[in-house]
Each structure stands twice: as structure tokens, then as C-alpha cells.
ZABA-150200 format. One record per residue (C-alpha): residue number from 0; residue in three letters; chain; x, y, z. Coordinates in steps of 0.001 Angstrom, whole numbers, always signed. Layout:
! ZABA-150200
<r resi="NUM" resn="ala" chain="A" xx="X" yy="Y" zz="Z"/>
...
//
This chain:
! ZABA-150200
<r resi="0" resn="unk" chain="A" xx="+2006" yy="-14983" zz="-19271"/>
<r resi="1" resn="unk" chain="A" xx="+2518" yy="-18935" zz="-20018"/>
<r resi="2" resn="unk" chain="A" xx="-1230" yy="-19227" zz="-19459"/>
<r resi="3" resn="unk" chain="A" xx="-1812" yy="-16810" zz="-22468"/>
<r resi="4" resn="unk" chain="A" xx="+343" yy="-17898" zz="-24306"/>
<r resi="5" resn="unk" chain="A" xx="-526" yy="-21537" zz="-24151"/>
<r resi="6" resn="unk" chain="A" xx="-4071" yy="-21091" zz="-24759"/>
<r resi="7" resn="unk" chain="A" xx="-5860" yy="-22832" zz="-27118"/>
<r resi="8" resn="unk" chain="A" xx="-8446" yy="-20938" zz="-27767"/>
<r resi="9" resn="unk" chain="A" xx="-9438" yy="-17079" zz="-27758"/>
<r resi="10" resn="unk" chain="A" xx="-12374" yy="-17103" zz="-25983"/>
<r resi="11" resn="unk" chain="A" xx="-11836" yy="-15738" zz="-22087"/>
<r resi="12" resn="unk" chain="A" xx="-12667" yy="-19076" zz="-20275"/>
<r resi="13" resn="unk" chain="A" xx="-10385" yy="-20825" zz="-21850"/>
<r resi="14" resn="unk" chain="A" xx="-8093" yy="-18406" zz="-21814"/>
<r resi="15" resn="unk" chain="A" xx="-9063" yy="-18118" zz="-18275"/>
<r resi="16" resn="unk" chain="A" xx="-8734" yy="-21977" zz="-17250"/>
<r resi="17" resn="unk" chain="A" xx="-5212" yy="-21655" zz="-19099"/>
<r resi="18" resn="unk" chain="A" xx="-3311" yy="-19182" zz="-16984"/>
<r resi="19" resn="unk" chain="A" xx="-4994" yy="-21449" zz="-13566"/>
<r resi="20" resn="unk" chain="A" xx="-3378" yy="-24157" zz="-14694"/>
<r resi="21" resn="unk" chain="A" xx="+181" yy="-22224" zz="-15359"/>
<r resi="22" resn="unk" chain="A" xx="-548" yy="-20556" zz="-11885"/>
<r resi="23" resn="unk" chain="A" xx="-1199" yy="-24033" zz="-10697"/>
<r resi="24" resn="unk" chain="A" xx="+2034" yy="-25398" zz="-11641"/>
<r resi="25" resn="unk" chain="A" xx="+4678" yy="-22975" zz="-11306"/>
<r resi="26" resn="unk" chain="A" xx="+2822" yy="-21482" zz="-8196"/>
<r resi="27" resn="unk" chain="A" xx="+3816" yy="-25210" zz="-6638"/>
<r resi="28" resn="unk" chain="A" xx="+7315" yy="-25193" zz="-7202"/>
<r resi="29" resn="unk" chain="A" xx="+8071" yy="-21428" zz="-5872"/>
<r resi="30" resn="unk" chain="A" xx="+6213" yy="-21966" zz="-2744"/>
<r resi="31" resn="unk" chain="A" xx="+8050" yy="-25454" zz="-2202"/>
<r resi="32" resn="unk" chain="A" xx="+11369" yy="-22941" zz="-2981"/>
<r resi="33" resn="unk" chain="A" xx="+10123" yy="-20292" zz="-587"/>
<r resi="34" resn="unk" chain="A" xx="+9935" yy="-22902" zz="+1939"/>
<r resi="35" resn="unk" chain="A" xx="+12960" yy="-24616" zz="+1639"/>
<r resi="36" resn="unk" chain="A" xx="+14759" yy="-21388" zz="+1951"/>
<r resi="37" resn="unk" chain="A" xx="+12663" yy="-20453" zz="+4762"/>
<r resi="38" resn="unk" chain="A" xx="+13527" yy="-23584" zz="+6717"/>
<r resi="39" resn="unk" chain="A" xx="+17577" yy="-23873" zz="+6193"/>
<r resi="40" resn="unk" chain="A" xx="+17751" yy="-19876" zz="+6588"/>
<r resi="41" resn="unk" chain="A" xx="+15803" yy="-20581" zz="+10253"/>
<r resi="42" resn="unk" chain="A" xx="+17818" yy="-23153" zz="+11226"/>
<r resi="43" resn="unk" chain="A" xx="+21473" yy="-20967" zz="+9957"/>
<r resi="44" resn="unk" chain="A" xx="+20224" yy="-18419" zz="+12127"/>
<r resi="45" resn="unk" chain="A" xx="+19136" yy="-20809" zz="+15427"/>
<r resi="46" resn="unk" chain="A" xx="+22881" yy="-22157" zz="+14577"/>
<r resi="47" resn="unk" chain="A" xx="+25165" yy="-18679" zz="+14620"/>
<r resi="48" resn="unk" chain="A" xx="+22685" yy="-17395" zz="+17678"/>
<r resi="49" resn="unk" chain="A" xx="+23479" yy="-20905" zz="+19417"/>
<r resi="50" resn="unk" chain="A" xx="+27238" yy="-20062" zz="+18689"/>
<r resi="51" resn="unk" chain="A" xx="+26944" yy="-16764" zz="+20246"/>
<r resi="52" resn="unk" chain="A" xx="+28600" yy="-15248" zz="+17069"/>
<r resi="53" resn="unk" chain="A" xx="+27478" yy="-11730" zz="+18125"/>
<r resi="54" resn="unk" chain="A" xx="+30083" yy="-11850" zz="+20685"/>
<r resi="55" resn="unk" chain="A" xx="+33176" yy="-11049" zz="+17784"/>
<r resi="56" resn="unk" chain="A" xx="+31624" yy="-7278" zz="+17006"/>
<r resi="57" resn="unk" chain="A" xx="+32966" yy="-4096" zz="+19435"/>
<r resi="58" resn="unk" chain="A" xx="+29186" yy="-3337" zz="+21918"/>
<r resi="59" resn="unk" chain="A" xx="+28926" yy="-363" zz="+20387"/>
<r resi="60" resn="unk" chain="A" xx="+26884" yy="-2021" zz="+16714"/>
<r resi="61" resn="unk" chain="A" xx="+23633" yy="-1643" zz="+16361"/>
<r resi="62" resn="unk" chain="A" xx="+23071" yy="-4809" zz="+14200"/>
<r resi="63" resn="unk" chain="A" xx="+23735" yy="-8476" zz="+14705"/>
<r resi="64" resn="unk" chain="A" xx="+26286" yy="-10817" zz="+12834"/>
<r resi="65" resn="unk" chain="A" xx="+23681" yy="-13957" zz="+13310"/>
<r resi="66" resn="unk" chain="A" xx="+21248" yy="-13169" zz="+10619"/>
<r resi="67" resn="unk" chain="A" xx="+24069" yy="-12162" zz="+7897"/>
<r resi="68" resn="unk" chain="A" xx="+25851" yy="-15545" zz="+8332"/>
<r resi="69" resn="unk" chain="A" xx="+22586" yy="-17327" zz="+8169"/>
<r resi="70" resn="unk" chain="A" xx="+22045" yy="-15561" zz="+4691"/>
<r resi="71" resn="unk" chain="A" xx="+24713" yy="-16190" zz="+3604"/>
<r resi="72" resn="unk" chain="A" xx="+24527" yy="-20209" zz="+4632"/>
<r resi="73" resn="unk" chain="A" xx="+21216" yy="-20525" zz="+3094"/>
<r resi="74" resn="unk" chain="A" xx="+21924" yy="-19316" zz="-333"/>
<r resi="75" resn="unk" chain="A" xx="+25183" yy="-21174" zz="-523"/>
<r resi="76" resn="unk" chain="A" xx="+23631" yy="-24384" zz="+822"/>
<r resi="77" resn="unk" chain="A" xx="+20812" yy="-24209" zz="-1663"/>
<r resi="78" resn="unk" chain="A" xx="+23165" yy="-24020" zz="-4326"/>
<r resi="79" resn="unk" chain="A" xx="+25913" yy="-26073" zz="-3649"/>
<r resi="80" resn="unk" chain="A" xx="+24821" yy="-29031" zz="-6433"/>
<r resi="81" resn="unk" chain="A" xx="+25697" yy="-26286" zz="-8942"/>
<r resi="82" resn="unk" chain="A" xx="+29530" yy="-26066" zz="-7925"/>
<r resi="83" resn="unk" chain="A" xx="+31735" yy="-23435" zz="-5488"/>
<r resi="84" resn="unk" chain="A" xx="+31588" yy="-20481" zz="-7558"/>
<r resi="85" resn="unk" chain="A" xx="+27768" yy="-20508" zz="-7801"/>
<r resi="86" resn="unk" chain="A" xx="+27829" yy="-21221" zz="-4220"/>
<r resi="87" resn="unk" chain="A" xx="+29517" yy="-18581" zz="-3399"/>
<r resi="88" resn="unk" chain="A" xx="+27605" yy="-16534" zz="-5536"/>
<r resi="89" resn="unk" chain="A" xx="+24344" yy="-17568" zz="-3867"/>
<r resi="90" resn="unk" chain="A" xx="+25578" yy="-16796" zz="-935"/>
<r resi="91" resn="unk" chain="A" xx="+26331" yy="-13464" zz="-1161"/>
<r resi="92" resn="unk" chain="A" xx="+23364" yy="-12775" zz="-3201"/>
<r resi="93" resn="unk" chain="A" xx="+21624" yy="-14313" zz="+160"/>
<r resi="94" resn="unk" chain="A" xx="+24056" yy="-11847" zz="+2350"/>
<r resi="95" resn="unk" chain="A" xx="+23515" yy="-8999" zz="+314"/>
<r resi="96" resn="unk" chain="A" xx="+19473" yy="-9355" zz="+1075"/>
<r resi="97" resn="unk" chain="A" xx="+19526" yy="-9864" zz="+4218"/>
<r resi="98" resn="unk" chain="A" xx="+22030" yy="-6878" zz="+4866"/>
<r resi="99" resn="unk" chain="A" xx="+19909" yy="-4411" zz="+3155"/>
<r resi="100" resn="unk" chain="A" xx="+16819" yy="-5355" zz="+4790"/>
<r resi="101" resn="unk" chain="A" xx="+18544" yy="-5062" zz="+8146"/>
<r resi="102" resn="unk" chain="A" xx="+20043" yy="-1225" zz="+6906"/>
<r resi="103" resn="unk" chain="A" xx="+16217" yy="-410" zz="+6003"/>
<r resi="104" resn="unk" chain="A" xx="+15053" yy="-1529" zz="+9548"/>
<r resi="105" resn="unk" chain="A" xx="+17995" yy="+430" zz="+11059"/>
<r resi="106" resn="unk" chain="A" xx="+17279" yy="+3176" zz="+8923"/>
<r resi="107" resn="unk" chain="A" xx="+14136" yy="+3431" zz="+9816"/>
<r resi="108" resn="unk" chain="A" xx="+14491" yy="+2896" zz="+13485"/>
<r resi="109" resn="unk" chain="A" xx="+12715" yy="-359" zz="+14176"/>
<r resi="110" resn="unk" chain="A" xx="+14597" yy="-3226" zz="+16247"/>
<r resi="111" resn="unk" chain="A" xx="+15643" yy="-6119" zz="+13669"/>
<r resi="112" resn="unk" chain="A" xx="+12457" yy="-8053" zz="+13160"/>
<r resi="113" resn="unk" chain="A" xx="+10104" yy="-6150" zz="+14843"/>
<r resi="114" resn="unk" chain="A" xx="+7229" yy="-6660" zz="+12038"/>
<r resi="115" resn="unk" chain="A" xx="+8047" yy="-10143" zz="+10988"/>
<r resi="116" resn="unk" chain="A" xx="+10173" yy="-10486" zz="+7668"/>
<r resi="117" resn="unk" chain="A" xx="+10249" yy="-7865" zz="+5624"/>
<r resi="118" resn="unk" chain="A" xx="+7823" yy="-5426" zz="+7202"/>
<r resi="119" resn="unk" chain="A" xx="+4690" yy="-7895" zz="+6945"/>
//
């Protein structure tokens, strides 16, 4: 949308080259997010499993308490410059996510990660 919007010109190539260079530069800085998120919510996760936090819910749950806290840890972790209530926010914006893809895999009857993350 920048792309088109930036152009120059009206004629497709540059109109073309213009939305590569847009993807170019904001494609950068959400896979560099993606990542970052990727890495602190893998190491939350190693963390609460390390902890053995699993061990606080009755035997009888189907789902584990390691992957919520690590949700949870990552969003508030990558927000924390912006203050506590943000924080906070981020977090259980991160919780929330992680919670319903871990109700679709128990709807649906597949162990939690069985297909990698998010089905894929």
C-alpha cells in the first residue's frame, strides 16, 4: 500500500520497483520482530518447563501451564520500555494467543505442538 502510494510515477515498473522497496523495508523490521519474539518466547518456555511449573495443576488437565506463562513473559518482556500497564497489557495479549491456540489444538484433538506452531 506504501509502495503505491509513494510512487512516482504511473507506469507499472515503477510502480512495481516502489512497493519492492516498501516490502524491502518494512519486511526487515517484522521479521527482526518475529524473531525476537520467537527467541524470548523459547527461552520463557525452556524456563517454566525447567521449573517444572506443570506440577501446580490437579493430573486430571489436559493442557500445560508452561507455554501460557511463557506467553505471557514474552509479550510483557518485549514491552516493558513502554511502562507496567502496557506490560501488562502485552502480556496478556501474548497469554490470550497462546491460550486459544492451545483450545484449538485441544479442540481438535491433536497433542500441543504436534504440527509445529500454529498448524504449519
Amino acid at each position: 500500500m506504501h509502495g503505491l502510494q509513494k510512487s512516482p510515477n504511473t507506469r507499472w515498473k515503477v510502480r512495481r520497483n516502489a512497493i519492492l522497496n516498501e516490502c524491502g523495508r518494512h519486511g526487515a523490521r517484522i521479521s527482526n520482530v518475529a524473531g525476537s519474539v520467537a527467541v524470548l518466547y523459547s527461552f520463557y518456555e525452556y524456563f517454566a518447563d525447567a521449573l517444572d511449573v506443570d506440577k501446580a495443576l490437579p493430573a486430571d488437565v489436559n493442557f500445560s501451564l508452561s507455554p501460557l506463562i511463557a506467553g505471557f513473559c514474552t509479550g510483557a518482556t518485549y514491552k516493558a520500555t513502554a511502562g507496567p500497564r502496557v506490560a501488562a497489557l502485552a502480556g496478556t495479549i501474548g497469554l490470550g494467543c497462546v491460550g486459544i491456540t492451545n483450545a484449538i489444538y485441544l479442540a481438535i484433538g491433536l497433542p500441543q505442538g504436534a504440527t509445529g506452531f500454529l498448524f504449519f
